[in-house]
mmCIF file of the N, C-alpha and C atoms, coordinates in Angstrom:
data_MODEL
# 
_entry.id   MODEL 
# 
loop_
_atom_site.group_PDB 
_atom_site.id 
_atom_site.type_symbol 
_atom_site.label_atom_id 
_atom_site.label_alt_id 
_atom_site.label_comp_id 
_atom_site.label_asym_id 
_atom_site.label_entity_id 
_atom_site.label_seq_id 
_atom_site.pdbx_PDB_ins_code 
_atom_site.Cartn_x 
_atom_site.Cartn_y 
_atom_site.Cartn_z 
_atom_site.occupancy 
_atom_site.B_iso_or_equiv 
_atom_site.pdbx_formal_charge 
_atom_site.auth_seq_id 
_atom_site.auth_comp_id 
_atom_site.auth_asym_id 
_atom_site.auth_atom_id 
_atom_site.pdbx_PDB_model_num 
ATOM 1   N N  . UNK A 1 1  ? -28.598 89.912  43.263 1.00 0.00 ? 1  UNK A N  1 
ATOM 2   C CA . UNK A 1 1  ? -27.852 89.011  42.429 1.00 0.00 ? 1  UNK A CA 1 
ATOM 3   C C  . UNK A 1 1  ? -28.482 89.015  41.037 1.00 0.00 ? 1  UNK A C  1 
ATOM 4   N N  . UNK A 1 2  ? -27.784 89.489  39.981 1.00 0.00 ? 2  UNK A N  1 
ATOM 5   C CA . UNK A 1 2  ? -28.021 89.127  38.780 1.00 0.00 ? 2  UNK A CA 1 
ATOM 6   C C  . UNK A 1 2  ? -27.789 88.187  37.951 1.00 0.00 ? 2  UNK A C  1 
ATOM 7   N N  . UNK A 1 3  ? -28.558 87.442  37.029 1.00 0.00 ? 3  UNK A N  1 
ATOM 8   C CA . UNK A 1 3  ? -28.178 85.814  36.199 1.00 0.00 ? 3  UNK A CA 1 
ATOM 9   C C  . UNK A 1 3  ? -27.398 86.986  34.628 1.00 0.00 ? 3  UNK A C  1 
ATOM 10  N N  . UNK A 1 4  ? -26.443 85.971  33.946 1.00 0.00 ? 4  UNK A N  1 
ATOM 11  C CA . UNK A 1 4  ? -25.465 86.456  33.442 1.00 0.00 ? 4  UNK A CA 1 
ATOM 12  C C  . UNK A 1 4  ? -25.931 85.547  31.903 1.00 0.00 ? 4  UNK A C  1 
ATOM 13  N N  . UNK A 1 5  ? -25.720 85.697  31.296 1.00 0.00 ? 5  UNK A N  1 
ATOM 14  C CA . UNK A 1 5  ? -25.811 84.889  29.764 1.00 0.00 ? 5  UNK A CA 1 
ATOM 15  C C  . UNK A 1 5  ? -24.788 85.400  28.976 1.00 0.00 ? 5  UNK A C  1 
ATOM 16  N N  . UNK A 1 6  ? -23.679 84.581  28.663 1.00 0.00 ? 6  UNK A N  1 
ATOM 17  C CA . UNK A 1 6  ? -22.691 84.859  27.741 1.00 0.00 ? 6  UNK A CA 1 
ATOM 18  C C  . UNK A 1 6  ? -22.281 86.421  27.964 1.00 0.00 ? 6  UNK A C  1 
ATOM 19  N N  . UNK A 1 7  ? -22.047 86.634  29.655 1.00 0.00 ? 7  UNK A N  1 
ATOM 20  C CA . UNK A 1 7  ? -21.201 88.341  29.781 1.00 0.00 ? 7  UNK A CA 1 
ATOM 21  C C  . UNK A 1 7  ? -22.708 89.411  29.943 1.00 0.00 ? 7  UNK A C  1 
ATOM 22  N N  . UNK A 1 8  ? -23.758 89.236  29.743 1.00 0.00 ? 8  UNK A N  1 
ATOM 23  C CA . UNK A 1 8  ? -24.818 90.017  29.262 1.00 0.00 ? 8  UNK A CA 1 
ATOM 24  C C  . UNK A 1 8  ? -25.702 90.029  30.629 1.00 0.00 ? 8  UNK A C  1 
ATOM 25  N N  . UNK A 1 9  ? -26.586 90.464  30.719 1.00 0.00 ? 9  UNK A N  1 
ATOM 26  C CA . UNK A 1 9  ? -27.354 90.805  32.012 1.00 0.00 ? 9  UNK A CA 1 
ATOM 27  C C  . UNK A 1 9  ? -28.500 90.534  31.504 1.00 0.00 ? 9  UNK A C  1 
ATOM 28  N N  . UNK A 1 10 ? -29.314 89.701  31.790 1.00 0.00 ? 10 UNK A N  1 
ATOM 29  C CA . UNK A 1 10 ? -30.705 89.791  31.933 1.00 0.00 ? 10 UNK A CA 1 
ATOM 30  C C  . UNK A 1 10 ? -31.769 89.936  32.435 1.00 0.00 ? 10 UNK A C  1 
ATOM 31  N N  . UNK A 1 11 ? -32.233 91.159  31.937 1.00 0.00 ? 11 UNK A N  1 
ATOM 32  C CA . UNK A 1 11 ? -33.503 91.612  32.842 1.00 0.00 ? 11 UNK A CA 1 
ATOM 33  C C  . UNK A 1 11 ? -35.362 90.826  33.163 1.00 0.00 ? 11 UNK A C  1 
ATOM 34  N N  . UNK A 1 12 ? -35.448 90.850  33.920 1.00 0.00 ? 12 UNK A N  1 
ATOM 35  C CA . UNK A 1 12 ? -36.818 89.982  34.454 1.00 0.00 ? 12 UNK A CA 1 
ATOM 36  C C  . UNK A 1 12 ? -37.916 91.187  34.148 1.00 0.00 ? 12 UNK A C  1 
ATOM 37  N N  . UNK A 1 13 ? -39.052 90.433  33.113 1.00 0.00 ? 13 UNK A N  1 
ATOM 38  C CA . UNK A 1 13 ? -40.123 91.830  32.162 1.00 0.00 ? 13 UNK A CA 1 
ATOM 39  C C  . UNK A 1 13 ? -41.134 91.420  34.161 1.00 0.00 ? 13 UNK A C  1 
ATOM 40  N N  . UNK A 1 14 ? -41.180 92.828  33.753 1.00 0.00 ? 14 UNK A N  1 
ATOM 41  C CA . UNK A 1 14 ? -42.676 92.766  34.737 1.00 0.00 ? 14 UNK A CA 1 
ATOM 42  C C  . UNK A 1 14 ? -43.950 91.983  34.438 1.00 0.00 ? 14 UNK A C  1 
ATOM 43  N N  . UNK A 1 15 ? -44.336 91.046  35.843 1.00 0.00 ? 15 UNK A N  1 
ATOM 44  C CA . UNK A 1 15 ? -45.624 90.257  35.475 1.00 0.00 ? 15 UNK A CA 1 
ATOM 45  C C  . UNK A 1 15 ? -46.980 90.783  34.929 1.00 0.00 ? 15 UNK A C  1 
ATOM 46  N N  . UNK A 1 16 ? -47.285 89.935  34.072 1.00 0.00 ? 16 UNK A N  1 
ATOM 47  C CA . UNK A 1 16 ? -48.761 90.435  33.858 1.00 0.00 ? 16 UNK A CA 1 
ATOM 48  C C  . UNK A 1 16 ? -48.450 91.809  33.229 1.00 0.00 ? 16 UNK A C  1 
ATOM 49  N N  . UNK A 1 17 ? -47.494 92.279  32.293 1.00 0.00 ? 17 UNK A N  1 
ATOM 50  C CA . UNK A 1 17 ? -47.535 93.245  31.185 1.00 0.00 ? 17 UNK A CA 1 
ATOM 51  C C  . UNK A 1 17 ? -47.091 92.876  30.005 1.00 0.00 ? 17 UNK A C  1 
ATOM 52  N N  . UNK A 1 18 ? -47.888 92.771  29.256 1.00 0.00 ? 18 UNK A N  1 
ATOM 53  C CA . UNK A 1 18 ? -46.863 92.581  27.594 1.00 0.00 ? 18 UNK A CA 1 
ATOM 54  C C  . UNK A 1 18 ? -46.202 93.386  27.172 1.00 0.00 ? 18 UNK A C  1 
ATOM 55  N N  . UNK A 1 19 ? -45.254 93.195  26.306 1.00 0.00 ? 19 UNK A N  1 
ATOM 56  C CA . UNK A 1 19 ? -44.233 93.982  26.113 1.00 0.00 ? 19 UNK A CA 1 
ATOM 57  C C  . UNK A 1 19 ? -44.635 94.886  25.009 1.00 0.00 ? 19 UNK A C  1 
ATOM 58  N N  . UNK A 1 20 ? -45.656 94.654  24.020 1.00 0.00 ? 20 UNK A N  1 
ATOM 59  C CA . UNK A 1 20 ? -45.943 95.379  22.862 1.00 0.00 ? 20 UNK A CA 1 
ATOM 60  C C  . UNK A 1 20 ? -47.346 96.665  23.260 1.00 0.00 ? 20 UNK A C  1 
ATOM 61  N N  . UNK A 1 21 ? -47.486 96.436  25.073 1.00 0.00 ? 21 UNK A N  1 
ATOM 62  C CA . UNK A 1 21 ? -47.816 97.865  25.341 1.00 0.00 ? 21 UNK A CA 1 
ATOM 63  C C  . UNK A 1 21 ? -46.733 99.130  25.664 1.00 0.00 ? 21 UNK A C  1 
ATOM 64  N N  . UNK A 1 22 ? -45.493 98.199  26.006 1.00 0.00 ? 22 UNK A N  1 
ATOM 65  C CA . UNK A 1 22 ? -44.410 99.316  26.461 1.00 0.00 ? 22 UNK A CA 1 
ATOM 66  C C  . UNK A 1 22 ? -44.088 100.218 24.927 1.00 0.00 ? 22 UNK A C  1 
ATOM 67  N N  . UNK A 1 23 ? -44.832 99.834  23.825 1.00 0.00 ? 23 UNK A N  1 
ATOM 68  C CA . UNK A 1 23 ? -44.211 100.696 22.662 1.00 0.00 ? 23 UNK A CA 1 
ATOM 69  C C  . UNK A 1 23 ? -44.507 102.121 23.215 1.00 0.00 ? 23 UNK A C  1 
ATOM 70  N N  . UNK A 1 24 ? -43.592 102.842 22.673 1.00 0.00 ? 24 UNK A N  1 
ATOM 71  C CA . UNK A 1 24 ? -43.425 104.473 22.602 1.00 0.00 ? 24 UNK A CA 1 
ATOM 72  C C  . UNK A 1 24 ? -44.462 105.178 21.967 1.00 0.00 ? 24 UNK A C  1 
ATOM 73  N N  . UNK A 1 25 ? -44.714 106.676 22.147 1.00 0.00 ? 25 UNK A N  1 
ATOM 74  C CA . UNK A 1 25 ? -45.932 106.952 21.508 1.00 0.00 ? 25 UNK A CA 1 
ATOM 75  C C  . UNK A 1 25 ? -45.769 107.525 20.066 1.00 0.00 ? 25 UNK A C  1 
ATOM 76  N N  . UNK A 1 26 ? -44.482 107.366 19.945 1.00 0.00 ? 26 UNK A N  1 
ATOM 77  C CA . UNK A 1 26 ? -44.065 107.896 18.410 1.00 0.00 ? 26 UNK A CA 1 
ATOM 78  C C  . UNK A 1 26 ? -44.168 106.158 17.161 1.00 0.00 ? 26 UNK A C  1 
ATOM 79  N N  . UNK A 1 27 ? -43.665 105.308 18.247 1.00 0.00 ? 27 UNK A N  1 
ATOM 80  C CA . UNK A 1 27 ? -44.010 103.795 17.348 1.00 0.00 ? 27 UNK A CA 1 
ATOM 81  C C  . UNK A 1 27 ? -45.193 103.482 17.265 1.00 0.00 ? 27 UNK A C  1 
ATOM 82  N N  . UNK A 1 28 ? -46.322 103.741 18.202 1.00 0.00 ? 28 UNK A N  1 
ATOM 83  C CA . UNK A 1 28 ? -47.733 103.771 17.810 1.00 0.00 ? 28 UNK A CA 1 
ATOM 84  C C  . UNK A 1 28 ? -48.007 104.798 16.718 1.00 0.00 ? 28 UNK A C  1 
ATOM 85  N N  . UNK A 1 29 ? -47.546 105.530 16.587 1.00 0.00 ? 29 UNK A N  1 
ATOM 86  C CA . UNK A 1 29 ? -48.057 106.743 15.485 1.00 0.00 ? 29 UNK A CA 1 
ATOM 87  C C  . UNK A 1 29 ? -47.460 106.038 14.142 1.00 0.00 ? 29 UNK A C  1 
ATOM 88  N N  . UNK A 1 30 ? -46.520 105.337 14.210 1.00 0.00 ? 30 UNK A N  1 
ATOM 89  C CA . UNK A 1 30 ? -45.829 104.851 12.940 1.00 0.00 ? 30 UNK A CA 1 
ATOM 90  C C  . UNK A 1 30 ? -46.981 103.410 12.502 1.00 0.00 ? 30 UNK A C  1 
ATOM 91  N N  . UNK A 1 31 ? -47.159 102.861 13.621 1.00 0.00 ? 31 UNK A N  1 
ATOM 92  C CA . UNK A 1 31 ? -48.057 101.449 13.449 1.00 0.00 ? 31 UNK A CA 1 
ATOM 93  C C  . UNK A 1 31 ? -49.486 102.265 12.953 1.00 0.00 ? 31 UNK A C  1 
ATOM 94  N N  . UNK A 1 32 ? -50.063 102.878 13.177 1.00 0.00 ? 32 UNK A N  1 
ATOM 95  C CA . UNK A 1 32 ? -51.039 103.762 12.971 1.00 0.00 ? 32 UNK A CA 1 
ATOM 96  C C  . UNK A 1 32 ? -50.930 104.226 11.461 1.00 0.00 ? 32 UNK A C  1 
ATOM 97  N N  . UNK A 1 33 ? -49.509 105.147 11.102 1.00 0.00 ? 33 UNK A N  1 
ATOM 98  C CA . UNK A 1 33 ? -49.846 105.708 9.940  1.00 0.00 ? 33 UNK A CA 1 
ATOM 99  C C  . UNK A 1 33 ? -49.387 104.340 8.663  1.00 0.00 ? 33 UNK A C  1 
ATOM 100 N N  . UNK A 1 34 ? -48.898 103.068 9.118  1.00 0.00 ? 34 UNK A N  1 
ATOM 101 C CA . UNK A 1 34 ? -48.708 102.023 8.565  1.00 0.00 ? 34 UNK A CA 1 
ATOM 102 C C  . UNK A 1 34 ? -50.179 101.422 8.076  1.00 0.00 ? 34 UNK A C  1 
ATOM 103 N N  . UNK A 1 35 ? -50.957 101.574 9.100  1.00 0.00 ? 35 UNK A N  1 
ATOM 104 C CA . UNK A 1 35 ? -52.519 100.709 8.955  1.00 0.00 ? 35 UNK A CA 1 
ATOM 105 C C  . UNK A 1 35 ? -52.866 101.636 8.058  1.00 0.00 ? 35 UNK A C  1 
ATOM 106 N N  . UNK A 1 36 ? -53.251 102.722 8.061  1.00 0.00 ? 36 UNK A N  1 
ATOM 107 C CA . UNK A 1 36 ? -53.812 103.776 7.599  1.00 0.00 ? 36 UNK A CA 1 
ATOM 108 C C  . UNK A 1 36 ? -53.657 103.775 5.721  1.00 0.00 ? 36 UNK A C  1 
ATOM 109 N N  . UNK A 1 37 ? -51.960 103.606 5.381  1.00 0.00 ? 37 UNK A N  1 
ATOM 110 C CA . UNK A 1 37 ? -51.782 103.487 4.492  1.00 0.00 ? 37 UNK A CA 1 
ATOM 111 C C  . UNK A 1 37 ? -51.835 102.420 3.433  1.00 0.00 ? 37 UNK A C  1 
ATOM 112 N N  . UNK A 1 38 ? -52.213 101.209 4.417  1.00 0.00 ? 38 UNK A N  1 
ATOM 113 C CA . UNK A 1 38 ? -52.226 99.815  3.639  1.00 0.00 ? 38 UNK A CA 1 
ATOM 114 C C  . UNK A 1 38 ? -54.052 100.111 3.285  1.00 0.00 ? 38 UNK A C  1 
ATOM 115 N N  . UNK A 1 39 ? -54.748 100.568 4.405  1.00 0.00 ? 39 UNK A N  1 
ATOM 116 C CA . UNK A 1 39 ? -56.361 100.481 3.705  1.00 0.00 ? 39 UNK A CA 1 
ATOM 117 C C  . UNK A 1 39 ? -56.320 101.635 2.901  1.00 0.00 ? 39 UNK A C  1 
ATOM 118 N N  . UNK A 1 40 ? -55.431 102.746 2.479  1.00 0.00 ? 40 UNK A N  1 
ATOM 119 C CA . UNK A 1 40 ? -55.877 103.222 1.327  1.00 0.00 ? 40 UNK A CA 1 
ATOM 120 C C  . UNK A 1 40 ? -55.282 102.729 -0.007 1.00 0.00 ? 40 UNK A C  1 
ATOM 121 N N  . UNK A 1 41 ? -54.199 101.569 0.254  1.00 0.00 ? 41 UNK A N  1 
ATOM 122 C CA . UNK A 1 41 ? -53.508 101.319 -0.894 1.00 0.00 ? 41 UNK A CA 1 
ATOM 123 C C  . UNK A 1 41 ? -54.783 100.352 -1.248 1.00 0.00 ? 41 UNK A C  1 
ATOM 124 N N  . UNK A 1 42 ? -55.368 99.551  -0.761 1.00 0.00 ? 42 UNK A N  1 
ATOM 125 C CA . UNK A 1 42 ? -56.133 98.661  -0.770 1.00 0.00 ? 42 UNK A CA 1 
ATOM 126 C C  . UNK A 1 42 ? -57.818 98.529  -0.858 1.00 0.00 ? 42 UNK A C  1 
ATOM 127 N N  . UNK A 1 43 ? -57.827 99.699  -0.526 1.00 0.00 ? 43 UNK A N  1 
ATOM 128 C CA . UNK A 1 43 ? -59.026 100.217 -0.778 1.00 0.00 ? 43 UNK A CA 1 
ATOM 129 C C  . UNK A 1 43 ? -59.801 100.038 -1.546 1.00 0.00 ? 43 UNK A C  1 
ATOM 130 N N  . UNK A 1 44 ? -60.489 99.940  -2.733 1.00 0.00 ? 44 UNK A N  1 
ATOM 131 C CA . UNK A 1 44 ? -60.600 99.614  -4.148 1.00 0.00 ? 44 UNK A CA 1 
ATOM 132 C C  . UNK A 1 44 ? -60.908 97.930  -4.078 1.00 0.00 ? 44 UNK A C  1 
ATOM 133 N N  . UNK A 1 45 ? -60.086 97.521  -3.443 1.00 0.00 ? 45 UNK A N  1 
ATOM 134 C CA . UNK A 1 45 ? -60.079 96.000  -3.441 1.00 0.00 ? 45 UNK A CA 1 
ATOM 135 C C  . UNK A 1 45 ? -60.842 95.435  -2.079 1.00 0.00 ? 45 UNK A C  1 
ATOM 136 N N  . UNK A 1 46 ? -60.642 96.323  -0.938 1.00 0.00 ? 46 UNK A N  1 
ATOM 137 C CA . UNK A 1 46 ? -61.428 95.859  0.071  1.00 0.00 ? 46 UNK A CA 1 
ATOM 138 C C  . UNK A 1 46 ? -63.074 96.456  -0.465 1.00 0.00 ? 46 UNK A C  1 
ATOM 139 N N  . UNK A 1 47 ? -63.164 97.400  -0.952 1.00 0.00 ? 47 UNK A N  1 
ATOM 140 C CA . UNK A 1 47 ? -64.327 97.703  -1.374 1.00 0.00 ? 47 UNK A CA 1 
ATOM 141 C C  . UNK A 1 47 ? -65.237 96.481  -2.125 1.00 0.00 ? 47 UNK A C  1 
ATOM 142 N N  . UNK A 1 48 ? -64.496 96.076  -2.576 1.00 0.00 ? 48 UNK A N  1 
ATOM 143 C CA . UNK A 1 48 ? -64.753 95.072  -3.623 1.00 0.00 ? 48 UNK A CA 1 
ATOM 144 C C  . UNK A 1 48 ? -65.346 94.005  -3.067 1.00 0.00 ? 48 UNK A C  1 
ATOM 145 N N  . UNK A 1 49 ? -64.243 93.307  -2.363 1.00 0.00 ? 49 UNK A N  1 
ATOM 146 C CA . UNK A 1 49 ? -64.940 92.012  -1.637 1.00 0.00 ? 49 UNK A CA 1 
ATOM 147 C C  . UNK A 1 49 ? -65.738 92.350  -0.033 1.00 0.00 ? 49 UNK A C  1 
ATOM 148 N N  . UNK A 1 50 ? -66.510 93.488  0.154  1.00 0.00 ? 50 UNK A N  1 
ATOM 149 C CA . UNK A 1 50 ? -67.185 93.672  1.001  1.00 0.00 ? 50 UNK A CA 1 
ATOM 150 C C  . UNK A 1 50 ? -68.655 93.829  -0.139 1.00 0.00 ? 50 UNK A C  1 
ATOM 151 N N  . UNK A 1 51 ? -68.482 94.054  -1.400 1.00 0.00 ? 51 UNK A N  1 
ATOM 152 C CA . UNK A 1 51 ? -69.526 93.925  -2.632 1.00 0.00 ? 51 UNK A CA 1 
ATOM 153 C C  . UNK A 1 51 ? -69.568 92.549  -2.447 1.00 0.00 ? 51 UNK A C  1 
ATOM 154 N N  . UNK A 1 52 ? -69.062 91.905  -2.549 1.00 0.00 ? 52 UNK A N  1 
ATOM 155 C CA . UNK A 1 52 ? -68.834 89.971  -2.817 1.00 0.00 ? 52 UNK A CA 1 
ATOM 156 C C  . UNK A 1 52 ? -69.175 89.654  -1.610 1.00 0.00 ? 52 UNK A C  1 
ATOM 157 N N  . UNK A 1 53 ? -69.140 89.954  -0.276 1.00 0.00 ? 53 UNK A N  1 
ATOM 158 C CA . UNK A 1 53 ? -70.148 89.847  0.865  1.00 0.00 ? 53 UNK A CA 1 
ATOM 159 C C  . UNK A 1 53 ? -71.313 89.745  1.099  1.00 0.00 ? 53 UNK A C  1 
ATOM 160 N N  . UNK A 1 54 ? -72.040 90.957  0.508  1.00 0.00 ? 54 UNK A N  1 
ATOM 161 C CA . UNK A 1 54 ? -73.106 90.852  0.508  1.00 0.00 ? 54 UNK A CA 1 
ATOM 162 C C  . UNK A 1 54 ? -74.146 90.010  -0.017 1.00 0.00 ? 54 UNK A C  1 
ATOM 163 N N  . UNK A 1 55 ? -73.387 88.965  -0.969 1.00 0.00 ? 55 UNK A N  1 
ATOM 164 C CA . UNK A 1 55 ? -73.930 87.704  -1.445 1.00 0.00 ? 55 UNK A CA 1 
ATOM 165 C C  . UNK A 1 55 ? -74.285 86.379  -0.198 1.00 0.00 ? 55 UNK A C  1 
ATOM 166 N N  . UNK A 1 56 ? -75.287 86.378  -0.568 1.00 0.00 ? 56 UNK A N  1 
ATOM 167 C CA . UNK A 1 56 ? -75.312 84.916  0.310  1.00 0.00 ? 56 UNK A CA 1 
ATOM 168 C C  . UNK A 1 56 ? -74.176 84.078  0.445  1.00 0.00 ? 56 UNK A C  1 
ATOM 169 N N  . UNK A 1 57 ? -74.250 83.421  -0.651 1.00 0.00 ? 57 UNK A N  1 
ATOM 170 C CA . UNK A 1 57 ? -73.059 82.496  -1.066 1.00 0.00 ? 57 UNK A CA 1 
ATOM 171 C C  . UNK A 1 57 ? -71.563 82.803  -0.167 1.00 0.00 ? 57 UNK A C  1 
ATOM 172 N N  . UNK A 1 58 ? -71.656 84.107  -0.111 1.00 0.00 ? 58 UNK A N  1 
ATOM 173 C CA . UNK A 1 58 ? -70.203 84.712  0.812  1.00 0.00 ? 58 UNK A CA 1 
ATOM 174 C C  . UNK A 1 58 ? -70.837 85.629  2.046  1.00 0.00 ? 58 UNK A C  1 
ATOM 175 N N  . UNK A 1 59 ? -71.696 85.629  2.692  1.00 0.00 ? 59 UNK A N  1 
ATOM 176 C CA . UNK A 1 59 ? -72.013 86.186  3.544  1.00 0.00 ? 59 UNK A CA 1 
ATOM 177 C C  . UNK A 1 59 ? -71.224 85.705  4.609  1.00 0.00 ? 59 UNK A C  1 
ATOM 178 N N  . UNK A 1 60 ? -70.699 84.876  5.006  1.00 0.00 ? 60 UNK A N  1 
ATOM 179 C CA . UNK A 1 60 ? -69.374 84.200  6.385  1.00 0.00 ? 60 UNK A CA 1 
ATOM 180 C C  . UNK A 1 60 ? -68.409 85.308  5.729  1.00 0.00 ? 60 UNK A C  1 
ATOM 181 N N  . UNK A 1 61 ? -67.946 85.756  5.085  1.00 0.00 ? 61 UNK A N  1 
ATOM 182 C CA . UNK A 1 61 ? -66.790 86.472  4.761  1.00 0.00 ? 61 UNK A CA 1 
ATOM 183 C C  . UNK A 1 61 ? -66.549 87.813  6.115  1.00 0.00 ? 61 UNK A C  1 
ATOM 184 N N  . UNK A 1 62 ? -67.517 87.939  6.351  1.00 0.00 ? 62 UNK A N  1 
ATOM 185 C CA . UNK A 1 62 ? -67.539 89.288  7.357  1.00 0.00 ? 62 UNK A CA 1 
ATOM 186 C C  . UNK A 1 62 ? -66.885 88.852  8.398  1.00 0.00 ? 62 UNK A C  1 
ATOM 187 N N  . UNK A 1 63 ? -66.714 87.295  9.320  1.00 0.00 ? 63 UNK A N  1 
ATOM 188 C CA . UNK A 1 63 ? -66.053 86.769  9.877  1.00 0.00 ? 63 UNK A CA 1 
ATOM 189 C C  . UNK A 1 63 ? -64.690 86.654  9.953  1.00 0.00 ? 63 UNK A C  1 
ATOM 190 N N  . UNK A 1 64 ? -64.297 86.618  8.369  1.00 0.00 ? 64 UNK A N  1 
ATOM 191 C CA . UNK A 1 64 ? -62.805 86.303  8.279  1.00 0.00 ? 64 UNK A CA 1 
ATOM 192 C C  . UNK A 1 64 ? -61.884 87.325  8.885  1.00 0.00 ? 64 UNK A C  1 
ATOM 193 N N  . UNK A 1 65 ? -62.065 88.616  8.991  1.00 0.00 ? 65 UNK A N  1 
ATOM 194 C CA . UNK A 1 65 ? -61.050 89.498  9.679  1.00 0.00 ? 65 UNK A CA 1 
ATOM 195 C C  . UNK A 1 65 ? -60.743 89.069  11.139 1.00 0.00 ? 65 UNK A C  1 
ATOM 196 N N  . UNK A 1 66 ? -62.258 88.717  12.089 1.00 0.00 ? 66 UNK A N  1 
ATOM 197 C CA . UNK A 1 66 ? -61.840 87.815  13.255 1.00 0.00 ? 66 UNK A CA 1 
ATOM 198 C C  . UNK A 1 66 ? -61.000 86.863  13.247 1.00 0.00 ? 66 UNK A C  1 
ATOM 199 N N  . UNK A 1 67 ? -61.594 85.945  12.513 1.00 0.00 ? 67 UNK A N  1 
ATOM 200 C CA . UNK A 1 67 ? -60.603 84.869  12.543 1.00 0.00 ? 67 UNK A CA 1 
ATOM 201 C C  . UNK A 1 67 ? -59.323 85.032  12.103 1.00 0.00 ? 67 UNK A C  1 
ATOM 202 N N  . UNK A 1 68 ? -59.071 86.261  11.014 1.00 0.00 ? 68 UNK A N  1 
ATOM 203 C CA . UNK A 1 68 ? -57.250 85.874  10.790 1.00 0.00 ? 68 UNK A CA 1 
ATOM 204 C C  . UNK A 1 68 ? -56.716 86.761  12.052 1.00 0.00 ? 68 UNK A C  1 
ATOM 205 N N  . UNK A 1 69 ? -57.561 87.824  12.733 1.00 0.00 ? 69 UNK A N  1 
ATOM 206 C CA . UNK A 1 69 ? -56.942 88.093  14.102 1.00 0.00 ? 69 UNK A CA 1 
ATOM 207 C C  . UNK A 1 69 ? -56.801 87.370  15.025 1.00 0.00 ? 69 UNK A C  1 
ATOM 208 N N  . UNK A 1 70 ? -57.622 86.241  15.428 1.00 0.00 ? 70 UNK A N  1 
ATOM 209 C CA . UNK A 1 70 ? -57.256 85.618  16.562 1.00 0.00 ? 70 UNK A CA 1 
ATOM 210 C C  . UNK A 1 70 ? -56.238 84.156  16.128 1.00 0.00 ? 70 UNK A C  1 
ATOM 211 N N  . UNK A 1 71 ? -56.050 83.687  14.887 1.00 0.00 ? 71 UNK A N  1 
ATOM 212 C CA . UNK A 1 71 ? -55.270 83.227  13.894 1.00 0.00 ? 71 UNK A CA 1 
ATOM 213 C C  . UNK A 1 71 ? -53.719 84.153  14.196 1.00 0.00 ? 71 UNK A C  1 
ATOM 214 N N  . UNK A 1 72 ? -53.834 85.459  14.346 1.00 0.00 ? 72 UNK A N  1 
ATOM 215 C CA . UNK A 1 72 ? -52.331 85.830  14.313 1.00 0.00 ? 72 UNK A CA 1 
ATOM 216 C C  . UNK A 1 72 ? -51.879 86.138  15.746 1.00 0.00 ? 72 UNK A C  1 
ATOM 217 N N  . UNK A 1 73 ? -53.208 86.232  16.890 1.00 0.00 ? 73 UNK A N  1 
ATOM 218 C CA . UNK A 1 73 ? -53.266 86.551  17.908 1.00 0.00 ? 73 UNK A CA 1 
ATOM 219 C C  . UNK A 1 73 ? -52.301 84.997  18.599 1.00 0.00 ? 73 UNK A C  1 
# 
């Protein structure tokens, strides 16, 4: 027996898998050459404030990439 929504069929995701491992291996290559291209656009500037790190005053900065990951996580 299938449940119906407005004519449509809806499928039940398998337990205990997220769905953003089922990506394809050509959409990982795209997410990949996406990352790839933002740290070289950026580069220059991440360089920069990893200089501004090394200050006391900003030494917690090395943290912040954790935190805005588990922040977006």
């Amino acid at each position: 027996m299938s449940d119906a929504v407005s004519g449509l069929e809806v499928r039940a995701k398998a337990p205990g898998k997220p769905t953003s491992w089922r990506m394809r291996p050509w959409q990982w290559a795209v997410v990949a050459v996406t990352a790839l291209l933002l740290v070289l656009i950026f580069f220059d500037g991440l360089r920069l404030m990893a200089a501004w790190w090394e200050r006391e005053e900003y030494s917690h900065g090395y943290m912040l990439p954790f935190v805005a990951a588990f922040l977006v996580w």
